[in-house]
C-alpha positions in Angstrom: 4.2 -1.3 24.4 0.5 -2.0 25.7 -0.1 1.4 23.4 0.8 0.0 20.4 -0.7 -3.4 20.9 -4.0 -1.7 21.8 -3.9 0.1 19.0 -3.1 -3.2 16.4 -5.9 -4.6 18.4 -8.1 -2.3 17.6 -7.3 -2.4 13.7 -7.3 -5.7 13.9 -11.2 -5.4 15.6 -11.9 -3.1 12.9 -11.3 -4.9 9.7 -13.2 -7.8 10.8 -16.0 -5.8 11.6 -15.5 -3.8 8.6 -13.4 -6.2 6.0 -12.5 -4.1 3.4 -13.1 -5.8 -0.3 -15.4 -8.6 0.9 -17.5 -10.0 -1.6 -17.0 -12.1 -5.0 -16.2 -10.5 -8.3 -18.5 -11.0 -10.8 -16.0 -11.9 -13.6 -12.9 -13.0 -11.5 -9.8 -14.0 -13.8 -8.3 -16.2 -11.0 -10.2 -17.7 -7.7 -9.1 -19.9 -5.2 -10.6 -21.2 -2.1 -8.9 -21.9 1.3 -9.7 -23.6 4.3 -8.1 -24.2 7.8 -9.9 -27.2 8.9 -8.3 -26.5 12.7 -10.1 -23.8 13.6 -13.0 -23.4 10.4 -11.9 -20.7 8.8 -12.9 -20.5 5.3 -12.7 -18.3 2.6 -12.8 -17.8 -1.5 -10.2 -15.2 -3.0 -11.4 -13.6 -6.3 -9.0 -11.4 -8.6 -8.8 -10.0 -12.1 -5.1 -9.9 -13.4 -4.8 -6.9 -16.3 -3.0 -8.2 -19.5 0.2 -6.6 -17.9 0.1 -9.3 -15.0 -0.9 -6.4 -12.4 -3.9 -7.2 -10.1 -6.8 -4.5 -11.2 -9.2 -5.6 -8.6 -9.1 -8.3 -5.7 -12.2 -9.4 -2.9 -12.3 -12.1 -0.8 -15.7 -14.1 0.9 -15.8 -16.1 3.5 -16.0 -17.2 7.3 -13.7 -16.8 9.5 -11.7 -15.5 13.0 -10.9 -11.9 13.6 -7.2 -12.3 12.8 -8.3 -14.3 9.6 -10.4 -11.5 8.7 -8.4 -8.7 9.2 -5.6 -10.2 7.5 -7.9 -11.0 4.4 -9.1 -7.5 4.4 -5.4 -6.1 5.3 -4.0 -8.4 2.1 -6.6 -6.7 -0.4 -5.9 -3.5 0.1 -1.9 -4.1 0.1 -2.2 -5.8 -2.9 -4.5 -4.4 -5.7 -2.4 -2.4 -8.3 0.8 -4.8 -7.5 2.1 -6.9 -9.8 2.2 -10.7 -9.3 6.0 -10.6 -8.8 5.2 -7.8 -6.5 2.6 -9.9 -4.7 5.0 -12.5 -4.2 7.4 -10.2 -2.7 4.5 -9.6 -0.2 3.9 -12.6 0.5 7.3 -13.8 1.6 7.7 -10.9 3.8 4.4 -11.7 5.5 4.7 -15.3 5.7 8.5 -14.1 7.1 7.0 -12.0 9.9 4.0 -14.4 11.3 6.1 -17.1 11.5 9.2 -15.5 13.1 11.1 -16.9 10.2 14.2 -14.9 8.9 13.5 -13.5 5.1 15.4 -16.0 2.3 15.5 -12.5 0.1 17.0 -9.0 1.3 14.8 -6.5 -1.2 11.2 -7.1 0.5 8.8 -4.6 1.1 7.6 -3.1 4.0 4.6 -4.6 5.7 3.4 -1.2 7.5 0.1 -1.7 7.8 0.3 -5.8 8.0 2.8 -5.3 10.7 -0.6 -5.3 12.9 -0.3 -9.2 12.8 2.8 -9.6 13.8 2.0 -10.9 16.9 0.5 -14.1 16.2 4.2 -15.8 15.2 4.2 -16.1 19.3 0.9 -18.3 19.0 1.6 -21.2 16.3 -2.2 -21.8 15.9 -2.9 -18.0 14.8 -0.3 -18.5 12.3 -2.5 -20.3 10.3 -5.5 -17.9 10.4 -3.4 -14.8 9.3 -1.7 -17.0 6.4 -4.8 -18.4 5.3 -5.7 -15.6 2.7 -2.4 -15.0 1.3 -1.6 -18.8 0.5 -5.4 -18.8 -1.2 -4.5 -15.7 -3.4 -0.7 -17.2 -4.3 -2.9 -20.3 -5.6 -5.0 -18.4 -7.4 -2.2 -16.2 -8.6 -1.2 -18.9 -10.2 -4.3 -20.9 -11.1 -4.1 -23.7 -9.3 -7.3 -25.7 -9.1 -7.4 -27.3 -5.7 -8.2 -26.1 -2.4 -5.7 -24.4 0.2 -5.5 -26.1 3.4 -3.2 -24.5 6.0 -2.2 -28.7 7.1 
């Protein structure tokens, strides 16, 4: 078990050295921002939504802890080319496995890659810094105009 934990560790390490799909879009469709005021992290989600409702491109900016990071980055790359239904799909499966919840709907995906933060449902205050980005990109998913806040 300290194998694998090592090695979500280290991917975890690596997309918040490396965040994949940082930066603002130029001529974003839908944007949100999102803030945990506990711990400071911070970040702006920016996404272009093709006339079929499927997100062609998605980046996030911001500040933030490792796990909030990696999550972030993690999130962009699982969900550009999805559709929003899709992306909601994701979302309750993620928001389902950091809070140790059980799944209200049976046909979720699988959260391979996100599976690496799975282990912060065992410390409530992580929670919030790995669902930071993906309740900033349902609100913008949905153009709402005020800020996230994980309280």
């Amino acid at each position: 078990m300290n194998d694998l934990r090592d090695l979500y560790q280290e991917v975890i390490f690596d997309h918040n050295r490396s965040p994949r799909n940082f930066g603002m879009l130029e001529h974003p469709t839908h944007q949100a921002h999102g803030v945990n005021p506990l711990c400071g992290d911070e970040l702006t989600v920016s996404l272009v939504l093709d006339k079929d409702g499927v997100i062609e491109d998605l980046r996030f900016e911001g500040r933030g802890c490792a796990i909030s990071t990696a999550s972030a980055s993690i999130m962009t790359e699982t969900l550009k080319g999805l559709s929003v239904p899709e992306a909601d799909r994701y979302f309750d499966a993620f928001h389902a496995m950091a809070t140790g919840e059980t799944p209200s709907q049976t046909d979720l995906p699988a959260l391979t890659k996100l599976e690496v933060l799975s282990g912060v449902r065992d410390y409530p205050a992580r929670v919030k810094c790995a669902t930071l980005a993906w309740h900033t990109v349902r609100s913008a998913l949905r153009n709402a105009s005020a800020s996230v806040t994980t309280e």
